[in-house]
ZAFITI-109404 format. One line per field, with one value per residue (C-alpha): residue number from 1; residue in one letter; chain; x, y, z. Coordinates in steps of 0.001 Angstrom, whole numbers, plus 500000, padded with zeros to 6 digits. Each point is the difference from the previous one (the first is absolute). Example, Ala and Ser with C-alpha at 12.3 -4.5 7.8 and 13.67 -1.06 7.14 Angstrom:
2
n = [1/2]
res = [A/S]
chain = [A/A]
c1 = [512300/501370]
c2 = [495500/503440]
c3 = [507800/499340]
% end
This chain:
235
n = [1/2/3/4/5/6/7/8/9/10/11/12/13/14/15/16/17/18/19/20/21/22/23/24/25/26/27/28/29/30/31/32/33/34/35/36/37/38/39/40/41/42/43/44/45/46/47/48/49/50/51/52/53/54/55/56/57/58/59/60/61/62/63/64/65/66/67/68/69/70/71/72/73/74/75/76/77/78/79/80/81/82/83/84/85/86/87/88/89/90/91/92/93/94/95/96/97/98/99/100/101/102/103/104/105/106/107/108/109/110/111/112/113/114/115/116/117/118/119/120/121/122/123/124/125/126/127/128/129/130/131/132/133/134/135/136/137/138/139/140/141/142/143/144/145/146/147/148/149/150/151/152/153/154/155/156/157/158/159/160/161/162/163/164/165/166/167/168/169/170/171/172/173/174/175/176/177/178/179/180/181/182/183/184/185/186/187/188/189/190/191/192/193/194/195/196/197/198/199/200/201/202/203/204/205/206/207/208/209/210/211/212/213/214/215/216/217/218/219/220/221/222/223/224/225/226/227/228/229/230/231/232/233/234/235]
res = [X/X/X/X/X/X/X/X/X/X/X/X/X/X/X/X/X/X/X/X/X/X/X/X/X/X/X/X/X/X/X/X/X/X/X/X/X/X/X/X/X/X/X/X/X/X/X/X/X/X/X/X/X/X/X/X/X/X/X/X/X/X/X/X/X/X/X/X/X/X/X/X/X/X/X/X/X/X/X/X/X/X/X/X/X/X/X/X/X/X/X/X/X/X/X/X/X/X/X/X/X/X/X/X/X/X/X/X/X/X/X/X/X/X/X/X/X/X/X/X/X/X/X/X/X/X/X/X/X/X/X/X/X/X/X/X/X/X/X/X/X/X/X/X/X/X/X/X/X/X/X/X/X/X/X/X/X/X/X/X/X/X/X/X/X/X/X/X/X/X/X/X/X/X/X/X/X/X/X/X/X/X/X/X/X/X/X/X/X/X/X/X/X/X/X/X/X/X/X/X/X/X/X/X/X/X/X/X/X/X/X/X/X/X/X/X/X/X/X/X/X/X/X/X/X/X/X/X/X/X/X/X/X/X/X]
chain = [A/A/A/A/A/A/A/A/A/A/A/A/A/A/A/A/A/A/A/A/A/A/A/A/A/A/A/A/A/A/A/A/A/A/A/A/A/A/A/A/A/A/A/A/A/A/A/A/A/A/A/A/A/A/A/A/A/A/A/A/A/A/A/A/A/A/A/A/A/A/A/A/A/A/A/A/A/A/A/A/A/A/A/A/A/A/A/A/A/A/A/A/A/A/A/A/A/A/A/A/A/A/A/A/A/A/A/A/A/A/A/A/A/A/A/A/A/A/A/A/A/A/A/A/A/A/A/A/A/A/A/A/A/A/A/A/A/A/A/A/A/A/A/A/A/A/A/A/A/A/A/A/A/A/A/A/A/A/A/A/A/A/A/A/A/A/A/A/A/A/A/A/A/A/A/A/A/A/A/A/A/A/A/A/A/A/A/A/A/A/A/A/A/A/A/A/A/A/A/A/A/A/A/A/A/A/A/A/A/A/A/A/A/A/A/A/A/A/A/A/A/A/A/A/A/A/A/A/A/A/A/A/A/A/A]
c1 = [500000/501301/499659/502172/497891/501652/498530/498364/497271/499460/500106/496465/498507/496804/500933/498757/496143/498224/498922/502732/501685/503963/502858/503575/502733/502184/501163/499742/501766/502403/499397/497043/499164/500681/499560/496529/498836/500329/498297/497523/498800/500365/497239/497872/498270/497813/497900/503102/500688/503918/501798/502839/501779/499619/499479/503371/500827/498120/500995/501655/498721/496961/499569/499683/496628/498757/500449/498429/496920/500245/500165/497074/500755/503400/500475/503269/501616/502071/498654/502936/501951/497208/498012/497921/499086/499052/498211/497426/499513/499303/498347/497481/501193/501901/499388/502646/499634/503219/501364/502877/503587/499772/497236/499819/503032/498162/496800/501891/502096/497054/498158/503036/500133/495678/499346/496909/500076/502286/499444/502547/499780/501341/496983/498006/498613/500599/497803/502442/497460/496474/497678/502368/499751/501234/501233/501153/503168/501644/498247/501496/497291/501089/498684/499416/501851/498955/502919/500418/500539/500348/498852/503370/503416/502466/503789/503337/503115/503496/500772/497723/501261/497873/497700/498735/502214/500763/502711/499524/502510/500579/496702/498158/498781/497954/496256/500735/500175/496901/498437/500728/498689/496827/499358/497444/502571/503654/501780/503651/502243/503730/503652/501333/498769/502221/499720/498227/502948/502088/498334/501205/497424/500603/499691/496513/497682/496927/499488/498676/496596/498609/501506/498104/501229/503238/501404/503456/500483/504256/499770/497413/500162/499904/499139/500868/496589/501896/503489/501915/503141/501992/501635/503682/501881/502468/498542]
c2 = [500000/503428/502549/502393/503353/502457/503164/500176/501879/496433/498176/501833/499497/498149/499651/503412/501385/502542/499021/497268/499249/500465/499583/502408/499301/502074/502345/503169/500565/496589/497236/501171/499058/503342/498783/497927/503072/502158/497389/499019/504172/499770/497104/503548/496921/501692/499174/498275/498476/499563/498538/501698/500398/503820/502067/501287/503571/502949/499275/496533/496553/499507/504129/499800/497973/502320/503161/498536/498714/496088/498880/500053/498522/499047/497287/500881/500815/503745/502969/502626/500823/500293/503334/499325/496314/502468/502820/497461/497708/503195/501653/496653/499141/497143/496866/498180/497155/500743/496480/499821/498647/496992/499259/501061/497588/497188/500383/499739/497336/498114/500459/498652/496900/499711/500717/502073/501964/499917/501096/503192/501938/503107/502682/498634/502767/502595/501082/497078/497638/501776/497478/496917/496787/499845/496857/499086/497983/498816/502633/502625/501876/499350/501492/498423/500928/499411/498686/501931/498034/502995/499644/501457/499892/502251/499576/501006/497755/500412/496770/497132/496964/499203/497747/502641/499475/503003/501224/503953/502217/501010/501727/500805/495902/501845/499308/498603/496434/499402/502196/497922/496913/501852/500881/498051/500978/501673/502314/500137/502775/499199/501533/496672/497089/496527/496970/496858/498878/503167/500816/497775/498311/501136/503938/499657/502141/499216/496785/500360/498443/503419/501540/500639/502698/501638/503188/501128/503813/500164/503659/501329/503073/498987/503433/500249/501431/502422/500550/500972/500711/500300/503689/499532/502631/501797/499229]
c3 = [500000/499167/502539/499006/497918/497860/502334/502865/497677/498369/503470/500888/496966/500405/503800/501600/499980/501884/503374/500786/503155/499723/502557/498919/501855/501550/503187/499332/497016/500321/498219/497740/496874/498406/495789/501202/501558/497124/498096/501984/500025/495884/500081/501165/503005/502083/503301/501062/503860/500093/503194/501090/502603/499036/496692/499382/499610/498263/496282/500367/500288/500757/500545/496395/500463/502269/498099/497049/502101/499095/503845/501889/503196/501357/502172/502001/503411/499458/498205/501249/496976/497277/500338/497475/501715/502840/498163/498316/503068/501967/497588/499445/496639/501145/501668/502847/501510/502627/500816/502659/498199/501689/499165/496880/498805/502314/497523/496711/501784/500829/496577/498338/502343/499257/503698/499674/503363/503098/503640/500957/503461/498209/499803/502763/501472/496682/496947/498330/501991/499239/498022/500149/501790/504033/501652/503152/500162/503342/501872/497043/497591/496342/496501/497133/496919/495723/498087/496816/496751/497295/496460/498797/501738/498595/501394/500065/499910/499354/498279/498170/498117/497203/501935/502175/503379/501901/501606/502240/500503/503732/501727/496327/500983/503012/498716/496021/501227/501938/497149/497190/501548/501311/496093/497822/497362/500495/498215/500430/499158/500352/499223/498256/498548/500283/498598/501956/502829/500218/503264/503073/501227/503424/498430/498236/503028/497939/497719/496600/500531/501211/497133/496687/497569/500089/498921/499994/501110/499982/501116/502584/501161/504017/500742/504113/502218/502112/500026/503921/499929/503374/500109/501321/501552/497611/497247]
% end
């Protein structure tokens, strides 16, 4: 089976429609799949719901989607660096369905693994709890949490042999993994394509069975959120 497209333009084709689920990974700006975003706003998709653990940055990533009005309601757990995510929510225009990190990974996790809903004490006692499921456990008050299984997984990589195994670079893994398998159907973008057996067993993160289309992407632009620099005396 080849899973390898031409563009990440053809890797959406006849996969994305108005009104789907999709999960993006991605922490702030690491480890997104910047060439499937762009894309996935060319398709022109509205009415949208996209997991994440947030909506990148006014005019990157997924802050793309948002200006041009294709997300409706974002499922995700940090809203801080995207004033636009926070102008529309406020404003009405958007919907959020704020979901703790933990938890959030824990429901893709579990969607991926076909658990369908998992006990958590995190929220008890917060709006995160209001209209769920509570259970007592060993004397402890529990709520009950929906996996997510998303229509549409897109992903980020750094390297993919030809059969779809995965291999992150450093903390741009953080939520890709647990999306992909959460996905209906994935969407990988990578840095470099190798042939079947150049990755070490022992270095493939993700397996290639959650994998199905590739796209190669050699030069992102890995734009950085917020830049600090440490001021030093005398200089």
């Amino acid at each position: 089976m080849n899973k390898l497209f031409p563009s990440a333009t053809e890797a959406l084709k006849g996969v994305v429609s108005d009104g789907q689920l999709l999960a993006v990974g991605g922490f702030g700006l690491c480890g997104i799949p910047e060439a499937l975003i762009d894309a996935l706003r060319d398709t022109g998709a509205k009415n949208l719901t996209v997991i994440s653990n947030n909506a990148g940055v006014d005019g990157f990533g997924l802050g793309k989607l948002l200006e041009t009005r294709q997300i409706k309601k974002m499922i995700s757990s940090y809203v801080g660096e995207n004033k636009e995510f926070e102008r529309q929510y406020l404003a009405g225009e958007l919907e959020l369905e704020f979901t703790p990190q933990g938890t959030l990974a824990e429901k893709l996790r579990a969607g991926g693994a076909g658990i369908p809903a998992f006990f958590t004490k995190t929220g008890v006692g917060t709006v995160v709890a209001d209209g769920k499921e509570l259970r007592e456990f060993d004397g402890e008050t529990y709520v009950m949490e929906r996996s997510l299984v998303p229509d549409v997984a897109l992903v980020k990589a750094d390297v993919a042999d030809k059969a779809g195994n995965l291999r992150f670079r450093y903390t741009a893994r953080n939520f890709n993994p647990a999306v992909a398998m959460a996905g209906k159907l994935c969407i990988v973008e990578v840095e470099k394509i190798v042939e079947v057996g150049e990755i070490a067993p022992d270095d493939v993160h993700l397996p290639g069975i959650y994998v199905h289309r590739l796209v190669l992407n050699t030069q992102p632009e890995k734009r950085i959120e917020k830049r600090t620099i440490t001021e030093k005396a005398g200089v």
